[in-house]
Steps between C-alpha positions, in 0.01 A plus 500: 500500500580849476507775199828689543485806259852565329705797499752566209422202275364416194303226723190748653404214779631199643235231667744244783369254736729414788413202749685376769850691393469316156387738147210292393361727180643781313299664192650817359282785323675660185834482465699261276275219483765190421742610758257582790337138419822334560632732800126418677595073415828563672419644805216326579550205718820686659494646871392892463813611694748280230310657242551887639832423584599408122244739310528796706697816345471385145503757289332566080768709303526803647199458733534483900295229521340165255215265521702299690598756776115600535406152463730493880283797664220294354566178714631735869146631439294178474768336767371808743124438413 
């Protein structure tokens, strides 16, 4: 498990577990509470490179990035660790 701090989000922190290529656990810190809960029961289960590949470059209004998009840096770092 890894603490991945945020950058540009409502969300301040975002706490992943990756194991064996697969995103086991994904709790979100802040942010929109209802959402993040369902975006963490999507991913996990799902292979961490299907979920970058579909969540990566998502984008909040006017913002250059989302929950989603950090929630991507998020996994590459636990994947690396």
């Amino acid at each position: 498990m890894i603490s991945y701090a945020t950058r540009g989000t409502c969300a301040r922190q975002i706490d992943v577990e990756v194991r064996d290529g697969i995103v086991t656990s994904v709790r979100f810190h802040g942010g929109c509470p209802g959402n993040l809960q369902g975006v963490a029961r999507l991913v996990e289960g799902m292979p961490a490179e299907d979920v970058i590949a579909r969540l990566r470059g998502i984008r909040c209004g006017f913002k250059p990035t989302s929950c989603p998009d950090q929630l991507t840096y998020a996994i590459e770092q636990a994947m690396n660790e």
